[in-house]
C-alpha positions in Angstrom: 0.0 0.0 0.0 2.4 2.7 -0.9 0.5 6.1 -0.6 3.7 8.0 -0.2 2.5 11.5 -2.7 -0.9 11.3 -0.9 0.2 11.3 2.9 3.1 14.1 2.1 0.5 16.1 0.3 -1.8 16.1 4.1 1.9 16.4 6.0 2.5 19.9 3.7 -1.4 20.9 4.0 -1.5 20.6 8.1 2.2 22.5 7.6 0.6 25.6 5.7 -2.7 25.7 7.8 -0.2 26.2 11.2 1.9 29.0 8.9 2.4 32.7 10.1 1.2 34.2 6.5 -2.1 32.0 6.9 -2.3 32.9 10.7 -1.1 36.2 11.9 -2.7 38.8 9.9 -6.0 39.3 11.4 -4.8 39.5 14.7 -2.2 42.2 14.1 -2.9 45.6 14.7 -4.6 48.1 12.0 -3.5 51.0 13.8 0.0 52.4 14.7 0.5 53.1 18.2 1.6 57.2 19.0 5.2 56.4 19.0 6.9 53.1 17.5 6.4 49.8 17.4 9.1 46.9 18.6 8.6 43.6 17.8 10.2 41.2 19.7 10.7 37.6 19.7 12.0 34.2 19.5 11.4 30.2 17.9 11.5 28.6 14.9 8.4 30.6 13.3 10.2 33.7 15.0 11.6 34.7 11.1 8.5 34.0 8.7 6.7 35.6 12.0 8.5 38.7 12.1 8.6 39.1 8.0 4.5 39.1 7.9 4.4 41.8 10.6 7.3 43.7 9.1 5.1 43.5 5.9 1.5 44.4 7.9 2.2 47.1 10.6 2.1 50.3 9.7 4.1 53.3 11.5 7.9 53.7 12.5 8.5 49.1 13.0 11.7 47.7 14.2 12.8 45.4 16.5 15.1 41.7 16.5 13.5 37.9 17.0 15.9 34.9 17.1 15.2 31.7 15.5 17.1 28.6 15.1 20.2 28.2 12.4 18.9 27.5 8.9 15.1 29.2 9.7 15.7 32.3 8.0 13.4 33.6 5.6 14.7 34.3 1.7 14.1 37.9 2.2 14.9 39.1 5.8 12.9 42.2 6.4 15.3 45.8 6.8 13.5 47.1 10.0 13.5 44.1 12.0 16.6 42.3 12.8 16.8 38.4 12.5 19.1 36.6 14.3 20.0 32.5 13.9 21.2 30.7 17.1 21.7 27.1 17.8 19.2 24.8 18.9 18.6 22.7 21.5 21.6 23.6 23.5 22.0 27.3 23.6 24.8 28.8 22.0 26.8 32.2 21.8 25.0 33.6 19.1 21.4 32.9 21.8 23.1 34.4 24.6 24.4 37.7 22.2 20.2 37.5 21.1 18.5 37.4 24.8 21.0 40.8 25.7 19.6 42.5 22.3 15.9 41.6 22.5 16.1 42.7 26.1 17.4 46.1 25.6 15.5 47.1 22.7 12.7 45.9 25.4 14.2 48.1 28.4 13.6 51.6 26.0 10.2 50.4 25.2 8.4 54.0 26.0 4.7 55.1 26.9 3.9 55.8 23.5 5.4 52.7 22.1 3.9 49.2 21.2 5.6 45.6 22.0 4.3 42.9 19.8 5.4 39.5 21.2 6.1 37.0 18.6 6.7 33.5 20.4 7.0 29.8 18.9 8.2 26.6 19.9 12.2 26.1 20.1 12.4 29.8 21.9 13.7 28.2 25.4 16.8 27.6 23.7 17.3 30.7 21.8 16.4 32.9 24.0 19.3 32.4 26.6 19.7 34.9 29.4 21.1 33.2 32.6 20.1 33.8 36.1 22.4 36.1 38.2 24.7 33.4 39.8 24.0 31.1 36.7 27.5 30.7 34.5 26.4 30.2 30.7 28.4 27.1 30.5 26.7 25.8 33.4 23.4 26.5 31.8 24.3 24.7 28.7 25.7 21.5 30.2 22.5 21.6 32.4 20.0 22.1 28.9 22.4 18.7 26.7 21.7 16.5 30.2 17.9 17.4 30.6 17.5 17.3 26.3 19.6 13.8 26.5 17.9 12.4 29.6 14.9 12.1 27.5 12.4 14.0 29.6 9.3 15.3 28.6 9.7 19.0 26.8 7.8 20.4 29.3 9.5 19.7 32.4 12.5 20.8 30.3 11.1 24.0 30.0 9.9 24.4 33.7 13.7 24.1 34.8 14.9 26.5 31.7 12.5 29.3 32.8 14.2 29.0 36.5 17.4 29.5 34.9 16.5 32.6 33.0 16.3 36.0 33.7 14.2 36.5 30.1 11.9 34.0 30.2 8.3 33.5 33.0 7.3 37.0 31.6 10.4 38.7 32.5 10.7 39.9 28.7 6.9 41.5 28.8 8.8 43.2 32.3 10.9 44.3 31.2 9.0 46.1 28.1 6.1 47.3 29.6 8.1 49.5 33.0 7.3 52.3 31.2 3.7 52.0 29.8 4.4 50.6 26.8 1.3 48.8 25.2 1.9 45.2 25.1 0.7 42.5 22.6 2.1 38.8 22.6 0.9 36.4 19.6 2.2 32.7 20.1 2.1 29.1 17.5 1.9 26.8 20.1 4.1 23.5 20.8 3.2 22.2 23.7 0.4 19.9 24.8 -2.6 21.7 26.3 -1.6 24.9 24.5 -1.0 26.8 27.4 0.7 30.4 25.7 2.7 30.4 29.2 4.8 27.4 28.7 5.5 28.3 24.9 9.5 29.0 24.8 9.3 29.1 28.5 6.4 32.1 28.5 9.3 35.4 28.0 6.3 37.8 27.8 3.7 35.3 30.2 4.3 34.6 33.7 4.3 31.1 34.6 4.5 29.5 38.8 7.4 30.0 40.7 8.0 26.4 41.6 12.0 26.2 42.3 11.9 23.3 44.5 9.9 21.0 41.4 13.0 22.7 38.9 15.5 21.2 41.5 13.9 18.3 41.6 13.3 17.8 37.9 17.1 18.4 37.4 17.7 15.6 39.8 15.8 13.0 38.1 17.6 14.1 35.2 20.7 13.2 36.6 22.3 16.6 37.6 23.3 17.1 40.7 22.6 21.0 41.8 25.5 22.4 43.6 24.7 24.6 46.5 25.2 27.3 44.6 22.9 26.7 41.7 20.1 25.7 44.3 20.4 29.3 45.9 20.3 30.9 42.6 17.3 28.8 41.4 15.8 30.3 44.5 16.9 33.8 44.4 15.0 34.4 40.7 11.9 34.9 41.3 10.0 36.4 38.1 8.6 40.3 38.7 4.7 40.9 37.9 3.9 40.7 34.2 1.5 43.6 33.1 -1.8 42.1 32.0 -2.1 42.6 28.1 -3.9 40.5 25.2 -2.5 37.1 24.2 -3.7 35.4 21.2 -2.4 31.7 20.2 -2.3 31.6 16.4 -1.7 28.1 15.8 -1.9 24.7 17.3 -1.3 20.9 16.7 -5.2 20.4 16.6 -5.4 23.3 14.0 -3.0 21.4 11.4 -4.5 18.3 11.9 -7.9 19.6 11.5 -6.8 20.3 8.1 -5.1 17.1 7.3 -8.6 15.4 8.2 -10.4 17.5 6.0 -8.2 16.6 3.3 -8.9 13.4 4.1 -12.4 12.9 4.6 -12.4 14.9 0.6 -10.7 12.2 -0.5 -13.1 9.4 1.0 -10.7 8.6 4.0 -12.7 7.4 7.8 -10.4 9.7 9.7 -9.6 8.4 13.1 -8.7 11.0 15.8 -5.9 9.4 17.8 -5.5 12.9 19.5 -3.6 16.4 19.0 -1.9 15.8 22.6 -0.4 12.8 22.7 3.3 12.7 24.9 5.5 9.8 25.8 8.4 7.1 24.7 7.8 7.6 21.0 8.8 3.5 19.9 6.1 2.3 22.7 3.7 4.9 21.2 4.3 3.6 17.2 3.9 -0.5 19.0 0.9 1.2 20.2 -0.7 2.6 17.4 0.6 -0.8 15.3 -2.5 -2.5 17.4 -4.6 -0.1 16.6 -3.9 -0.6 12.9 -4.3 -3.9 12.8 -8.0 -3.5 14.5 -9.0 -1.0 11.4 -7.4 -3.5 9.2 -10.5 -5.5 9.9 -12.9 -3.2 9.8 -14.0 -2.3 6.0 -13.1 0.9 4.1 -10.0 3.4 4.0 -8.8 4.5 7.4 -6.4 7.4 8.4 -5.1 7.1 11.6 -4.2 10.8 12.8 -2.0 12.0 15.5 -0.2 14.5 17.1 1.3 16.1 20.0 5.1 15.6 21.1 6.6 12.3 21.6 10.3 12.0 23.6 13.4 9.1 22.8 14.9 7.6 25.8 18.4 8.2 24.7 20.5 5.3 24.9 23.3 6.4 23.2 25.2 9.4 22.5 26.0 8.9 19.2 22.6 8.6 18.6 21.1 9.9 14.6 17.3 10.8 14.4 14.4 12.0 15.9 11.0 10.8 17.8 9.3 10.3 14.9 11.5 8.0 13.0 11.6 5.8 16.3 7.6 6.3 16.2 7.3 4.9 13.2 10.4 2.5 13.5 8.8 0.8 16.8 5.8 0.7 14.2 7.0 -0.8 11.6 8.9 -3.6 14.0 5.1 -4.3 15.3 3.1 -4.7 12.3 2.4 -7.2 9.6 4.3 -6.8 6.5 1.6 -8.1 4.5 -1.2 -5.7 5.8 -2.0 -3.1 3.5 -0.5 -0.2 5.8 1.4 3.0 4.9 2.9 5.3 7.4 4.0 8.9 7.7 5.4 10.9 10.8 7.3 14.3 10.9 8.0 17.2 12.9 5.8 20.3 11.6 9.0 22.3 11.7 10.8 20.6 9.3 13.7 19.3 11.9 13.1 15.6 13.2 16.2 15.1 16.0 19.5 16.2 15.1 19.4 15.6 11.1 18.2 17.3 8.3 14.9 15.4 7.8 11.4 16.3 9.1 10.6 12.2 9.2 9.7 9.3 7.3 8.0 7.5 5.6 7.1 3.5 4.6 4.8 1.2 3.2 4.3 -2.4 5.0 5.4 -4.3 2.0 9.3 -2.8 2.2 9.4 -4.7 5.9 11.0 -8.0 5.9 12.6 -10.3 8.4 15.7 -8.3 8.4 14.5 -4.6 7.8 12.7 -5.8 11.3 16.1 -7.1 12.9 17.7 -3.9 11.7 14.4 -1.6 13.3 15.2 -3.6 16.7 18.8 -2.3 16.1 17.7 0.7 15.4 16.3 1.5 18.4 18.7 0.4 20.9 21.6 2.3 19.2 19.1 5.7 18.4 20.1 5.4 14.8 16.9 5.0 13.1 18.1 7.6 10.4 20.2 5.5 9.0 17.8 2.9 9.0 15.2 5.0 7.1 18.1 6.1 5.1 18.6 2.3 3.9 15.2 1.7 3.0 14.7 5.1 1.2 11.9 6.5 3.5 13.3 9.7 4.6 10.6 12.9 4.1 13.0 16.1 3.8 10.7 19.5 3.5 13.5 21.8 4.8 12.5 24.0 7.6 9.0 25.5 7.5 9.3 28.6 9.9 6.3 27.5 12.1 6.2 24.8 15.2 3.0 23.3 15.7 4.8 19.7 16.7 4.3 16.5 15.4 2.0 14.9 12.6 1.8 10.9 12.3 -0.6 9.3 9.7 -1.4 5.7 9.1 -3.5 4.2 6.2 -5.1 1.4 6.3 -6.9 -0.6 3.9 -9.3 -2.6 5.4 -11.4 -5.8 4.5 
């Protein structure tokens, strides 16, 4: 059952329903504020974010957003500065980024307007560390919490501890003098929550150091003295009330996947928008499910989304959560069922290659693509597995961040 054009087709449609260009205008402001507006932010939709309100506000604009390396727009726009920085560990170029953003934010004047422009991957980017926090320190503490394979969430609960720009300190910082606020945000996380986005720089979030500590524990870092008191000592200032609007979600691109679908004579089944966990238990998973619909008549697309994690066993490990999704699928099915899969990351990125995910068709499994799947898994290298068997699915980065979408057809009997 190879339906490999179809599923990329509702991969690239969920993609452009969750873009900035199809999301942002009608929520930006028609009218200029008395003095100037600053736009400000960070993530991997921070570029394509910052070009459509570069190309929609009107009156003096200018201001800098960071986004990850490679998720530049074509065409940077002249007023508002773009910066690239490494992600998921922060680097010097994210550090250089958080100082920027936060003084163009500390001359943010009564007459001016701060527009907030926040997506997924801005935790990283956006690196400002805590008085008594050493940058280095900070980075080794983000590779063991991103390697220890917890959930991105309680990653970003510990980074927003760390940070003197994140937990609304940002929106703080701009708004001391009576600056008009305004903070628009594509959502990553499950639940949707605009506070947890990139660790919530313009929305305050709960002070909760002793959970921070103890999530770095479980994690496997030992918090010095030092970096306890610290943790302790940061407490986020009050965050001036102003409007928030989420542009995007998971559950808005795969809305539009199902659509798409259900055009095209597809039973769409709803596995959920907010699914979290080991990503290879959650592809055995949904192999079960598969094999149910594979009995029940008809086409069926099984949809999902939300944002799965890898338990890391190894360090030299080469892919993502959605090539061991579908890898701990494809070691669970039946290769003679007629099932096709698709999973990829809605920002184009997959793990720590250039792919967004993968792709196969149950009739490329055999006995040893299986053997080489269990491989795969033990040694995180399930890139080079999907490299073997051709089923790689490169879009290139998309500029927006809506997490994961994972498809799998079935033709039943």
């Amino acid at each position: 059952m190879d339906c490999r054009q179809t599923l990329t087709d509702y991969f690239r449609r969920g993609i452009a329903a969750a873009s900035p260009r199809h999301t942002m205008p009608a929520l930006l402001p028609t009218r200029p504020p008395a003095g100037r507006t600053i736009v400000l932010g960070c993530g991997k939709a921070a570029a394509e974010m910052a070009l459509v309100a570069s190309e929609c506000l009107t009156g003096p604009v200018s201001g800098a957003v960071v986004t990850r390396q490679g998720h530049n727009v074509d065409r940077p726009p002249a007023n508002i500065e773009i910066i690239e920085a490494r992600h998921p560990v922060p680097d010097g170029q994210g550090l250089a980024a958080a100082a920027r953003i936060l003084a163009l934010a500390a001359k943010a004047g009564p007459d001016d307007r701060v527009v907030f422009l926040i997506s997924g991957g801005g935790s990283a980017l956006l690196c400002a560390p805590a008085d008594g926090i050493a940058f280095t320190e900070k980075q080794a503490i983000n590779d063991a919490l991103v390697r220890s394979g917890a959930a991105i969430s309680d990653i970003n609960l510990v980074r927003r501890h760390l940070s003197r720009v994140k937990s609304g300190r940002l929106a703080a910082t701009a708004g001391a003098h009576g600056a008009e606020l305004l903070t628009l945000v594509i959502s990553d996380v499950a639940g949707d929550d605009p506070a947890l986005v990139a660790s919530g720089p313009s929305i305050g979030a709960p002070f909760e150091p002793e959970k921070a500590l103890a999530l770095l524990a479980a994690a496997g870092w030992d918090a010095s003295p030092q970096l306890a008191a610290a943790i302790h000592a940061n407490r986020p200032p009050p965050v001036p009330v102003h409007p928030v609007h989420v542009l995007a979600t998971n559950a808005d691109a795969l809305r539009a996947v199902a659509a798409a679908a259900r055009a095209d004579g597809w039973n769409v089944v709803d596995l959920g928008a907010e699914l979290t966990g080991e990503a290879a238990a959650t592809g055995r998973s949904h192999a079960d499910i598969a094999e149910h619909y594979r009995r029940q008549p008809g086409r069926h697309l099984l949809l999902s989304g939300g944002e799965l994690t890898v338990n890391r066993a190894s360090r030299n490990g080469c892919g993502g959560p959605n090539l061991e999704y579908l890898t701990g699928l494809l070691t669970r099915i039946d290769p003679a069922a007629p099932i096709a899969a698709l999973a990829g990351d809605s920002d184009g990125i997959d793990g720590t290659e250039d792919n967004a995910g993968g792709y196969f068709a149950a009739e490329w499994i055999d006995a040893a693509i299986v053997a080489a799947g269990h491989d795969a898994l033990a040694s995180n290298r399930c890139y080079d597995l999907f490299d073997r068997i051709g089923g790689l699915v490169v879009t290139g980065p998309t500029r927006t961040n809506v997490n994961d979408i994972r498809m799998i057809a079935v033709e039943g009997y």
